[in-house]
C-alpha positions as CSV (number, residue, x, y, z in Angstrom):
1,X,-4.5,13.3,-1.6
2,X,-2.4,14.9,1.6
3,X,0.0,12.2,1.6
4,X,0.6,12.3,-2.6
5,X,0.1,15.5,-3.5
6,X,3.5,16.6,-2.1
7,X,5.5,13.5,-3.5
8,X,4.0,14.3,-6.7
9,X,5.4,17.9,-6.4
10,X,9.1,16.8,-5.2
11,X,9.1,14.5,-8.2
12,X,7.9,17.4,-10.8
13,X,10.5,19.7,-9.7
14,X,12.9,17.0,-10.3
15,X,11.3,16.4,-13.8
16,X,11.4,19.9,-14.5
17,X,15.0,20.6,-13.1
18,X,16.5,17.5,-15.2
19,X,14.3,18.3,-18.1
20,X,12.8,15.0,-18.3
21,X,8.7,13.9,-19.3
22,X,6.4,11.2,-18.0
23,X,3.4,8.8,-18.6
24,X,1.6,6.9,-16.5
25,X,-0.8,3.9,-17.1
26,X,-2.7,3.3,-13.7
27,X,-5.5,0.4,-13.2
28,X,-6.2,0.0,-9.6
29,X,-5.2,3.1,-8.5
30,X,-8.0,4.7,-10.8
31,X,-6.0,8.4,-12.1
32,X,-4.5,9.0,-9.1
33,X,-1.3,9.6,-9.8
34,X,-1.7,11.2,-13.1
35,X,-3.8,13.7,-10.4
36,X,-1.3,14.6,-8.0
37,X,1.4,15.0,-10.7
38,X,-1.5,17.3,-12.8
39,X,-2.1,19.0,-9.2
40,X,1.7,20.5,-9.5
41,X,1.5,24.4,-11.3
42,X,3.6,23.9,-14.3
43,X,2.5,20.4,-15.0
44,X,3.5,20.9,-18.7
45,X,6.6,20.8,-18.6
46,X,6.9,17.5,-17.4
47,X,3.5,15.5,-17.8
48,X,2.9,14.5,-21.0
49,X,-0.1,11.8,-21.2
50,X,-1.9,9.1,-19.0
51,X,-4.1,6.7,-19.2
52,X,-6.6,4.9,-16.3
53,X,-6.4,1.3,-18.4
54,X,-8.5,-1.0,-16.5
55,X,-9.4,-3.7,-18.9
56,X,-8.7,-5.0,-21.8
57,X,-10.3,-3.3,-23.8
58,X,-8.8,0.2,-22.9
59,X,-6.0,-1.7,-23.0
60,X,-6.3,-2.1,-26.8
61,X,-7.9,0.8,-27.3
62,X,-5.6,3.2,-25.6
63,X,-1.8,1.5,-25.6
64,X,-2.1,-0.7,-28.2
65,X,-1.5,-3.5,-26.9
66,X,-2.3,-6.5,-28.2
67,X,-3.2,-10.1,-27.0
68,X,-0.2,-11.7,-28.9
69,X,1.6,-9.3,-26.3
70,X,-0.1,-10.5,-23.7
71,X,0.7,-14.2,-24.4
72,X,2.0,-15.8,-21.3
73,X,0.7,-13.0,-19.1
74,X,-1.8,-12.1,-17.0
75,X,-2.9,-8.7,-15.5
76,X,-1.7,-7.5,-12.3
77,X,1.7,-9.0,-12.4
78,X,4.9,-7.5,-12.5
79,X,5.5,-8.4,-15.9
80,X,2.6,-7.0,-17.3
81,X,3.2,-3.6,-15.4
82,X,6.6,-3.3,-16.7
83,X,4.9,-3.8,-20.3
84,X,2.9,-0.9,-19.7
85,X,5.6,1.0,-18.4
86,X,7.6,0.7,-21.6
87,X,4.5,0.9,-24.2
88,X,3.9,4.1,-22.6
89,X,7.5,5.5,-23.1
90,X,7.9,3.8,-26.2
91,X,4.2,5.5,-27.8
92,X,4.7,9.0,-25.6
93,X,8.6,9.5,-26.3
94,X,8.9,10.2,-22.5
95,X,12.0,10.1,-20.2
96,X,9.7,7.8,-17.9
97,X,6.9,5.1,-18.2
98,X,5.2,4.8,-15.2
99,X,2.3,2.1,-14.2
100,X,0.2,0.8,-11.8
101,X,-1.6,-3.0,-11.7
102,X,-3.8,-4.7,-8.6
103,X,-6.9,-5.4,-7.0
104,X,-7.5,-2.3,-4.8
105,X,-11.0,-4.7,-3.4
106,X,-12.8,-5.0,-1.6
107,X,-12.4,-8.3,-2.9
108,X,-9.2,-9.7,-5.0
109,X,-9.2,-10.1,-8.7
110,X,-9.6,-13.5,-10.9
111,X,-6.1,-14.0,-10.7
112,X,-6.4,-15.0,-7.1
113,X,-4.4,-11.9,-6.1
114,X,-6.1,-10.5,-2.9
115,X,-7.5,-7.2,-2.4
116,X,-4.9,-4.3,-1.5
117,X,-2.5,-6.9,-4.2
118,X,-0.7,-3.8,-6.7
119,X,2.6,-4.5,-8.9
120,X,4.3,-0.8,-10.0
121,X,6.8,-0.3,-12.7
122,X,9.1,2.6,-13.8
123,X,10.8,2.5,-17.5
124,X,13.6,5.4,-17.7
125,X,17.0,5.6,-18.2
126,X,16.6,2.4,-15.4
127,X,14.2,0.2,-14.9
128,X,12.6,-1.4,-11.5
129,X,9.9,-3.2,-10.7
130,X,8.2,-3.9,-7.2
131,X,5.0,-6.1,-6.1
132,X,3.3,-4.7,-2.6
133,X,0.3,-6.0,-0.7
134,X,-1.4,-4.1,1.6
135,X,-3.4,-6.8,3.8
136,X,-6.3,-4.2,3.4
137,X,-9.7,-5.0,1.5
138,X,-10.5,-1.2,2.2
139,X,-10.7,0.0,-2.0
140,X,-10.0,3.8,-1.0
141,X,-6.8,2.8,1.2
142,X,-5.7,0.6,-1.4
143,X,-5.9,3.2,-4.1
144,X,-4.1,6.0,-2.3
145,X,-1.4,3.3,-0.7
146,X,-0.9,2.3,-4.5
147,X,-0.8,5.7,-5.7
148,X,1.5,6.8,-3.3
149,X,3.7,3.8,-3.6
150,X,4.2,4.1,-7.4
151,X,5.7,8.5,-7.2
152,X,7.7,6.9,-4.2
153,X,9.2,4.5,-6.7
154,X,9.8,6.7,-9.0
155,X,11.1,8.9,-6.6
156,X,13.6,6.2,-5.7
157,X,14.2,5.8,-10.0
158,X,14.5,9.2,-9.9
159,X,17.3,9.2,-7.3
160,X,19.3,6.2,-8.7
161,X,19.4,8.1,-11.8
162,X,20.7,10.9,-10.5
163,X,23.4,8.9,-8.6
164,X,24.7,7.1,-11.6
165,X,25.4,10.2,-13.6
Protein backbone atom coordinates (compact mmCIF):
# COMPACT_ATOMS: atom_id res chain seq x y z
CA UNK A 1 0.00 0.00 0.00
CA UNK A 2 3.25 2.44 0.08
CA UNK A 3 3.32 2.81 -3.54
CA UNK A 4 -0.81 3.52 -3.87
CA UNK A 5 -1.69 5.08 -0.94
CA UNK A 6 -0.16 8.39 -2.14
CA UNK A 7 -1.52 8.15 -5.81
CA UNK A 8 -4.75 7.59 -4.31
CA UNK A 9 -4.34 10.84 -2.22
CA UNK A 10 -3.02 13.10 -5.28
CA UNK A 11 -6.03 11.89 -7.25
CA UNK A 12 -8.61 12.72 -4.20
CA UNK A 13 -7.42 16.19 -3.88
CA UNK A 14 -7.92 16.47 -7.48
CA UNK A 15 -11.46 15.09 -7.05
CA UNK A 16 -12.17 17.24 -4.35
CA UNK A 17 -10.53 20.50 -5.89
CA UNK A 18 -12.62 19.94 -9.23
CA UNK A 19 -15.63 18.78 -7.34
CA UNK A 20 -15.96 15.59 -9.13
CA UNK A 21 -17.18 11.71 -7.59
CA UNK A 22 -16.02 8.15 -8.34
CA UNK A 23 -16.74 4.39 -8.52
CA UNK A 24 -14.78 1.73 -8.95
CA UNK A 25 -15.57 -1.94 -9.91
CA UNK A 26 -12.27 -4.06 -9.22
CA UNK A 27 -11.88 -7.96 -9.88
CA UNK A 28 -8.29 -8.92 -9.76
CA UNK A 29 -7.11 -6.41 -7.83
CA UNK A 30 -9.54 -7.61 -4.92
CA UNK A 31 -10.71 -3.63 -3.14
CA UNK A 32 -7.65 -2.21 -3.55
CA UNK A 33 -8.14 0.70 -5.00
CA UNK A 34 -11.41 1.47 -3.45
CA UNK A 35 -8.79 1.19 -0.15
CA UNK A 36 -6.24 3.62 -0.94
CA UNK A 37 -8.90 6.11 -2.19
CA UNK A 38 -11.07 5.29 1.29
CA UNK A 39 -7.40 5.69 3.09
CA UNK A 40 -7.52 9.60 2.01
CA UNK A 41 -9.27 11.89 5.25
CA UNK A 42 -12.26 13.34 3.56
CA UNK A 43 -13.05 10.45 1.38
CA UNK A 44 -16.70 11.71 1.15
CA UNK A 45 -16.39 14.11 -0.75
CA UNK A 46 -15.23 12.34 -3.58
CA UNK A 47 -15.81 8.38 -3.16
CA UNK A 48 -19.07 7.45 -3.67
CA UNK A 49 -19.44 3.47 -3.97
CA UNK A 50 -17.41 0.30 -5.07
CA UNK A 51 -17.71 -2.88 -5.76
CA UNK A 52 -15.01 -6.03 -5.61
CA UNK A 53 -17.07 -7.97 -8.65
CA UNK A 54 -15.30 -11.10 -9.22
CA UNK A 55 -17.78 -13.34 -10.87
CA UNK A 56 -20.71 -13.39 -12.36
CA UNK A 57 -22.73 -13.64 -10.11
CA UNK A 58 -21.71 -10.31 -8.19
CA UNK A 59 -21.75 -9.20 -11.39
CA UNK A 60 -25.52 -9.50 -11.57
CA UNK A 61 -26.08 -9.04 -8.30
CA UNK A 62 -24.19 -5.85 -7.70
CA UNK A 63 -24.14 -3.86 -11.36
CA UNK A 64 -26.80 -5.28 -12.97
CA UNK A 65 -25.48 -6.49 -15.52
CA UNK A 66 -26.87 -8.89 -17.54
CA UNK A 67 -25.79 -11.81 -19.85
CA UNK A 68 -27.58 -10.27 -22.96
CA UNK A 69 -24.88 -7.44 -22.04
CA UNK A 70 -22.31 -9.69 -21.94
CA UNK A 71 -23.02 -11.27 -25.45
CA UNK A 72 -19.92 -11.27 -27.43
CA UNK A 73 -17.79 -10.74 -24.38
CA UNK A 74 -15.73 -12.35 -22.20
CA UNK A 75 -14.23 -11.21 -18.72
CA UNK A 76 -10.94 -9.68 -18.52
CA UNK A 77 -10.93 -7.87 -21.65
CA UNK A 78 -10.85 -4.42 -22.44
CA UNK A 79 -14.30 -4.29 -23.53
CA UNK A 80 -15.75 -5.72 -20.71
CA UNK A 81 -13.77 -3.32 -18.26
CA UNK A 82 -14.94 -0.35 -20.15
CA UNK A 83 -18.60 -1.83 -19.49
CA UNK A 84 -18.07 -1.77 -16.02
CA UNK A 85 -16.64 1.56 -16.06
CA UNK A 86 -19.71 3.00 -17.56
CA UNK A 87 -22.41 0.78 -15.58
CA UNK A 88 -20.79 2.17 -12.66
CA UNK A 89 -21.15 5.90 -13.66
CA UNK A 90 -24.21 5.36 -15.25
CA UNK A 91 -25.93 3.48 -11.76
CA UNK A 92 -23.72 5.87 -9.22
CA UNK A 93 -24.26 9.30 -11.16
CA UNK A 94 -20.46 9.83 -10.68
CA UNK A 95 -17.96 12.12 -12.61
CA UNK A 96 -15.85 8.78 -13.07
CA UNK A 97 -16.27 4.94 -13.52
CA UNK A 98 -13.35 3.25 -12.73
CA UNK A 99 -12.48 -0.69 -13.20
CA UNK A 100 -10.21 -3.27 -12.90
CA UNK A 101 -10.33 -6.98 -14.87
CA UNK A 102 -7.35 -9.85 -14.96
CA UNK A 103 -5.83 -12.78 -13.62
CA UNK A 104 -3.67 -11.59 -10.78
CA UNK A 105 -2.43 -15.89 -10.54
CA UNK A 106 -0.75 -17.58 -9.70
CA UNK A 107 -2.03 -19.18 -12.59
CA UNK A 108 -4.01 -17.31 -15.71
CA UNK A 109 -7.68 -17.42 -16.10
CA UNK A 110 -10.02 -19.64 -18.54
CA UNK A 111 -9.63 -17.22 -21.06
CA UNK A 112 -6.08 -18.13 -21.60
CA UNK A 113 -4.95 -14.76 -20.30
CA UNK A 114 -1.76 -15.44 -18.17
CA UNK A 115 -1.37 -14.58 -14.66
CA UNK A 116 -0.24 -10.81 -13.87
CA UNK A 117 -2.87 -10.35 -17.41
CA UNK A 118 -5.31 -6.92 -16.05
CA UNK A 119 -7.35 -4.62 -18.55
CA UNK A 120 -8.33 -1.02 -16.61
CA UNK A 121 -10.93 1.40 -17.79
CA UNK A 122 -11.84 5.04 -16.79
CA UNK A 123 -15.41 6.50 -17.98
CA UNK A 124 -15.46 10.50 -17.32
CA UNK A 125 -15.82 13.38 -19.15
CA UNK A 126 -13.15 11.03 -21.41
CA UNK A 127 -12.73 7.75 -21.76
CA UNK A 128 -9.43 5.35 -22.07
CA UNK A 129 -8.84 2.10 -21.97
CA UNK A 130 -5.35 0.13 -21.44
CA UNK A 131 -4.42 -3.72 -21.27
CA UNK A 132 -1.04 -4.44 -19.05
CA UNK A 133 0.77 -7.68 -18.31
CA UNK A 134 3.02 -8.08 -15.78
CA UNK A 135 5.08 -11.33 -16.71
CA UNK A 136 4.61 -12.07 -12.89
CA UNK A 137 2.55 -15.24 -11.48
CA UNK A 138 3.25 -13.66 -8.03
CA UNK A 139 -0.90 -12.93 -6.93
CA UNK A 140 0.16 -10.14 -4.31
CA UNK A 141 2.49 -8.28 -6.98
CA UNK A 142 -0.09 -8.55 -9.44
CA UNK A 143 -2.81 -7.04 -7.25
CA UNK A 144 -0.87 -4.05 -6.08
CA UNK A 145 0.80 -3.53 -9.89
CA UNK A 146 -3.02 -3.59 -10.97
CA UNK A 147 -4.11 -1.40 -8.33
CA UNK A 148 -1.59 0.98 -8.78
CA UNK A 149 -1.88 0.99 -12.52
CA UNK A 150 -5.64 1.75 -12.63
CA UNK A 151 -5.27 5.55 -10.02
CA UNK A 152 -2.27 6.03 -12.44
CA UNK A 153 -4.73 5.92 -15.24
CA UNK A 154 -6.93 7.87 -13.88
CA UNK A 155 -4.43 10.09 -12.82
CA UNK A 156 -3.48 10.41 -16.54
CA UNK A 157 -7.76 10.91 -17.23
CA UNK A 158 -7.64 13.16 -14.70
CA UNK A 159 -4.91 15.26 -16.29
CA UNK A 160 -6.25 15.16 -19.98
CA UNK A 161 -9.35 16.46 -18.54
CA UNK A 162 -7.90 19.14 -17.05
CA UNK A 163 -5.98 20.05 -20.21
CA UNK A 164 -8.93 20.11 -22.47
CA UNK A 165 -10.85 22.63 -20.37
Amino acid sequence: MDVILPRAAAIGAMLKARRETVAVAESSSGGLVSAALLAVPGASAYFLGGAVVYTAEARAALLGITPERMAGMRSSSEPYAQLLARTLRERFGTSWGIAETGAAGPSGNRYGDAAGHSCLAISGPIELVRTIETGSAVRARNMRDFASALLDLMAEALEAGSASS
